[in-house]
C-alpha positions, -999 to +999 in steps of 0.1 A: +176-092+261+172-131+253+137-142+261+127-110+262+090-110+250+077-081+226+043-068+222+021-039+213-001-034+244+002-045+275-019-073+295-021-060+333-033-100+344+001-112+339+017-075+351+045-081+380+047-061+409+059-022+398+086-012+426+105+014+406+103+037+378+133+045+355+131+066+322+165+068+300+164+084+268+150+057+251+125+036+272+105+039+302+113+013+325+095-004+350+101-034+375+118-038+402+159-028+414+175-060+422+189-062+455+174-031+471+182-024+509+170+011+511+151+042+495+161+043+461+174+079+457+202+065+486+207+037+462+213+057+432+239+080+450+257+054+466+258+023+440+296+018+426+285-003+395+279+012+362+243-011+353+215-008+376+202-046+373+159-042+373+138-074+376+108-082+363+109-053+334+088-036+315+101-011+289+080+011+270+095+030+241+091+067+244+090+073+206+066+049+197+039+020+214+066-010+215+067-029+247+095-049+256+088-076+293+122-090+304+125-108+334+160-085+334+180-059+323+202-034+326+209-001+327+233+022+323+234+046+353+248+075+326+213+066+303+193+078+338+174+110+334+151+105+365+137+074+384+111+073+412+105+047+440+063+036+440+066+014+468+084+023+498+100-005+511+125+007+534+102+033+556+119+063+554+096+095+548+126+118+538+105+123+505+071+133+522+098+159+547+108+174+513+072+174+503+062+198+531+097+218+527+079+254+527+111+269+509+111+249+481+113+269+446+094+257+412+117+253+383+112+238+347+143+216+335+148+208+298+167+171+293+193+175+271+191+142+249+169+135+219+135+135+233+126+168+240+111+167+275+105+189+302+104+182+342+084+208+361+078+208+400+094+220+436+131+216+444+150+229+472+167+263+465+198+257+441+192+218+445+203+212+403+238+225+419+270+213+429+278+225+464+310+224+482+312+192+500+280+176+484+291+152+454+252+145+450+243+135+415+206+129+422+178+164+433+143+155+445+117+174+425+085+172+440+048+173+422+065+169+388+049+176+357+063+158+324+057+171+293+071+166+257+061+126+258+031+110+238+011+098+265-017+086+241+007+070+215+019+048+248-003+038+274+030+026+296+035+062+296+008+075+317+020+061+352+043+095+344+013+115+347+011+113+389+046+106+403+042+126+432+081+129+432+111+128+408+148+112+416+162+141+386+202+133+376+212+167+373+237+163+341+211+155+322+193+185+322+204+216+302+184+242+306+164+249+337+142+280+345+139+287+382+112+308+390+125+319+421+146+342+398+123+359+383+117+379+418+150+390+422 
């Protein structure tokens, strides 16, 4: 990360434009995904490179208050847990379909690295799940709730606070409660 310039807070007069959200097990990461043609849950199944090049970066750590600009960097596509799109620049309203998806089940998923988090929010029936034919990597969770970070430790961290939707890799959680379960 040559030129990359560290600080302890952050300055929102010199803040770039915030396309896309990333958070690895490490950092959250904001900028924006180089070269993007379409919704970014498309781009995340379909890209063929290992590193996911983001411009205009922000990292925040999730252990601690360091923040790290970069006008680049990488990342490793297995070092995803989630991501989420805050500008939609290709048009596309598959998220707010899924949204309004009246058969969508709650679940709570446990990420499986060393920050204990949790995700919580709607998912299609099964959606964490391989299915025959469907090679998927990626589930929508929608309304997601994260918990296990410290929010007031890091202000970078509280854009987590109102995603209104979650891109969630699903080999990176290991445990996962589905509520619709508990009925049956």
């Amino acid at each position: 990360m040559s030129g990359a310039a560290r600080e302890q807070g952050g300055d929102a007069a010199t803040a770039p434009l915030v396309e896309d959200v990333f958070v690895t097990d490490c950092f959250l990461i904001k900028g924006r995904l180089a070269n993007k043609f379409q919704r970014l849950a498309r781009m995340l199944e379909d890209y063929e490179r290992s590193y996911l090049s983001v411009e205009d970066a922000v990292l925040a750590s999730l252990r601690g208050p360091e923040v790290i600009r970069t006008p680049r960097v990488l990342i490793n596509q297995n070092e995803l847990v989630f991501a989420h799109e805050l500008i939609d620049v290709a048009g596309d309203d598959a998220q707010r379909r899924l949204a309004a998806n009246e058969k969508s089940v709650r679940i709570r998923g446990f990420y499986n690295g060393s920050v204990q988090m949790e995700l919580s929010g709607n998912v299609e029936p099964g959606a964490y799940e391989p299915r025959r034919g469907n090679r998927r990597n990626y589930f929508i969770m929608t309304s997601p709730v994260v918990r296990g970070l410290d929010f007031d430790g890091n202000p970078e961290l509280a854009i987590l606070r109102r995603l209104s939707y979650a891109i969630v890799r699903k080999d990176k959680l290991a445990y996962i409660y589905d509520f619709s379960d508990v009925a049956r």
